[in-house]
C-alpha positions, 0 to 999 in steps of 0.5 A, a space after each residue: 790942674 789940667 781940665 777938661 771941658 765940653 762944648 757947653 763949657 767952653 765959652 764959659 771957661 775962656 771968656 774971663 782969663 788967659 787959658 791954654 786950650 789943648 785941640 784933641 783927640 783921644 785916637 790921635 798919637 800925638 795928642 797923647 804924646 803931648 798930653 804927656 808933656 802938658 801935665 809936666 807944663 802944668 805942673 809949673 803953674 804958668 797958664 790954667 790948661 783946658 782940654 777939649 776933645 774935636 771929635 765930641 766937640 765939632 763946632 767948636 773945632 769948625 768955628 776956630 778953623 782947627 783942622 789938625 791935631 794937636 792944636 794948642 791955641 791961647 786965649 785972652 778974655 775970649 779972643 785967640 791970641 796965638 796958635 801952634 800945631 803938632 808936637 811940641 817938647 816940654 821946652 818949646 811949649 814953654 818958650 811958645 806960651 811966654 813968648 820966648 820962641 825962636 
């Protein structure tokens, strides 16, 4: 299930697990198409998703240095791990969060 979270949230919802975090914002075009495509990924049950709006959440985009979106970043107990920007199909997601790109 795909959740949303604010900034009071997030550190706490990253820290313990492997975690997909959706960087977006809800005027941002590309965004919305690859919301389309991140509820069919989570359908898989591959990675729990987490969603966090940029504009409701500054410091948060600041401290990762987001500054594009959509950007998709994993993270491990707390520490990025890897990142891609933009949008990507239902195919290149999942090659992305398992390590299969190209």
């Amino acid at each position: 299930m795909i959740k949303h979270v604010n900034e009071n949230e997030f550190n706490q919802e990253i820290k313990n697990k492997r975690v997909l975090v959706d960087f977006y914002a809800t005027w941002c075009g590309p965004c919305k198409m690859l919301a389309l495509v991140m509820e069919k990924f989570d359908k898989k049950n591959i990675i729990p998703i987490l969603k966090l709006d940029v504009d409701d959440a500054n410091e948060i985009a600041n401290e990762y240095k987001v500054t594009s979106i959509p950007t998709l970043i994993i993270f491990e107990e707390g520490q990025e791990i890897k990142r891609t920007t933009g949008f990507l199909t239902l195919e290149e997601l999942e090659r992305w969060v398992n390590d299969e790109e190209k």
